[in-house]
N, C-alpha and C positions, 0 to 999 in steps of 0.2 A: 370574469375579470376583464376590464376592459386593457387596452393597450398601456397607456400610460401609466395603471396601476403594476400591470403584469412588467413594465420594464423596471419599476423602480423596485419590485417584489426580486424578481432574479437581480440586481444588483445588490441588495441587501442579503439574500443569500448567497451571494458567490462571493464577496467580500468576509462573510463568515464563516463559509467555508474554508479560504484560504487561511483565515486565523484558527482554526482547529487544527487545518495541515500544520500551521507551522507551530502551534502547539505541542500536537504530539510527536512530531518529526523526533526531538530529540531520546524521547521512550524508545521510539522502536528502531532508529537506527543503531541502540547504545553508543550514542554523543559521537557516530561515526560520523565523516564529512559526505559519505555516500550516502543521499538521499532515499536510494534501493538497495540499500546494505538488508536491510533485512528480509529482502524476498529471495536473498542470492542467496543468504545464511541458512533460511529457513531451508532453500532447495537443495543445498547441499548437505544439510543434515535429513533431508528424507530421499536422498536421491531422484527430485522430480526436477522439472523445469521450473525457473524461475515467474515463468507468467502464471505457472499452475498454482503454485507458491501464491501469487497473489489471488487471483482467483477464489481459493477458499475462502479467501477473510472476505470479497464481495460476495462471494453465496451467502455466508451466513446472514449479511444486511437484506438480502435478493430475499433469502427463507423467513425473517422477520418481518419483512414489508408483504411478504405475500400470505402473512400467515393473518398479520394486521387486515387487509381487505377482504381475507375469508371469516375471519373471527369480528372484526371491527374491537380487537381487546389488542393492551401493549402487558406485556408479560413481566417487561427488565426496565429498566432506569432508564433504557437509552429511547427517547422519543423517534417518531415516524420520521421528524426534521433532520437529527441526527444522523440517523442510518443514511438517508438520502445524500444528508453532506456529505460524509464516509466512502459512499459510492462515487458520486460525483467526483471527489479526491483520489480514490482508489483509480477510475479512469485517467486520472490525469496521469499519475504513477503509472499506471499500464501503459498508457504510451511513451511514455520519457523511458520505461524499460523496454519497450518494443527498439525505440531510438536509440539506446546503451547495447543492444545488445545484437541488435541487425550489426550496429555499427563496428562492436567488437570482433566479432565473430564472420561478417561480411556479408551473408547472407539470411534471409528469412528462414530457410529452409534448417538450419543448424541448430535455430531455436527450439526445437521439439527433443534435442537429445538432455537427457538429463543435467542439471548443475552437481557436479565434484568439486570439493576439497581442492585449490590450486588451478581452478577452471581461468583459463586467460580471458572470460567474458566482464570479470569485476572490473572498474574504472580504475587506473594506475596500473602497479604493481603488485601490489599486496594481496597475500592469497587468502582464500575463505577458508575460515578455519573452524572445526563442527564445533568450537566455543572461543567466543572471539577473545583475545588478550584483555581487549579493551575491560570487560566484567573486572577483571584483577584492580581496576584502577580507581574501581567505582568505590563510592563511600556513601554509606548512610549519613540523610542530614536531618534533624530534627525538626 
C-alpha cells in the first residue's frame, strides 16, 4: 500500500472507529456520563483492577484476531475490521483510565490494587455500586 493510499485508509478507519466508540458508549456505560463506568463496575463486582477489567474484553478481540491468522476462518458476526476498531478504542479507554485513575488515586503504583464498592478512584462522587441504580430507570423501547 503505498503512502498516500495508507494515509487516507487509517483516516477512514479511525473516523469509524471513533463512530462505533461513540455508538456503543451508551450500552456499556448504562447512559452513565463516565465514559469508564464500566470497567470500574465490572472491577468492583469481580474484585480486580479496573485496567484488568478492561483488559479481558481486548483479549478476547487479541484471541479472535489471532485465531483468524492461524485458522484464516471468522467464526462470529464480528469481522477482522471490527475487532481491530474495538481494540484500537479499547486503547484509547486504557489510557483515559490509566489518566482517571494515576490521577485519582495519585500514583501508578496504587493501580494494581483491586477496584471495591465506594473506591474514591471513580470521577465525582458517586460510589460504584455492584448494580448500578441507573438499571432501575431503564425502559424497554420497541
Amino acid at each position: 500500500m503505498l503512502t498516500d493510499e495508507f494515509i487516507q485508509f487509517r483516516k477512514e478507519f479511525l473516523t469509524e472507529a471513533i463512530s462505533l466508540s461513540d455508538a456503543k458508549s451508551t450500552e456499556y456505560t448504562i447512559s452513565d456520563e463516565d465514559r469508564l463506568r464500566n470497567f470500574k463496575h465490572v472491577a468492583a463486582r469481580l474484585g480486580i483492577t479496573p485496567q484488568q477489567a478492561l483488559m479481558v474484553y481486548v483479549l478476547k478481540h487479541v484471541d479472535a484476531i489471532c485465531n483468524d491468522a492461524k485458522t484464516g476462518k471468522q467464526f462470529s458476526d464480528e469481522s477482522f475490521r471490527s475487532r481491530a476498531m474495538d481494540i484500537c478504542n479499547y486503547m484509547i479507554l486504557a489510557t483515559a483510565l490509566h489518566k482517571d485513575l494515576t490521577h485519582t488515586r495519585g500514583n501508578n503504583d496504587s493501580n494494581t490494587e483491586p477496584y471495591r464498592s465506594g473506591s474514591s478512584a471513580s470521577s465525582g462522587s458517586r460510589e460504584t455500586q455492584s448494580e448500578p441504580k441507573e438499571w432501575n430507570q431503564l425502559k424497554r423501547t420497541k
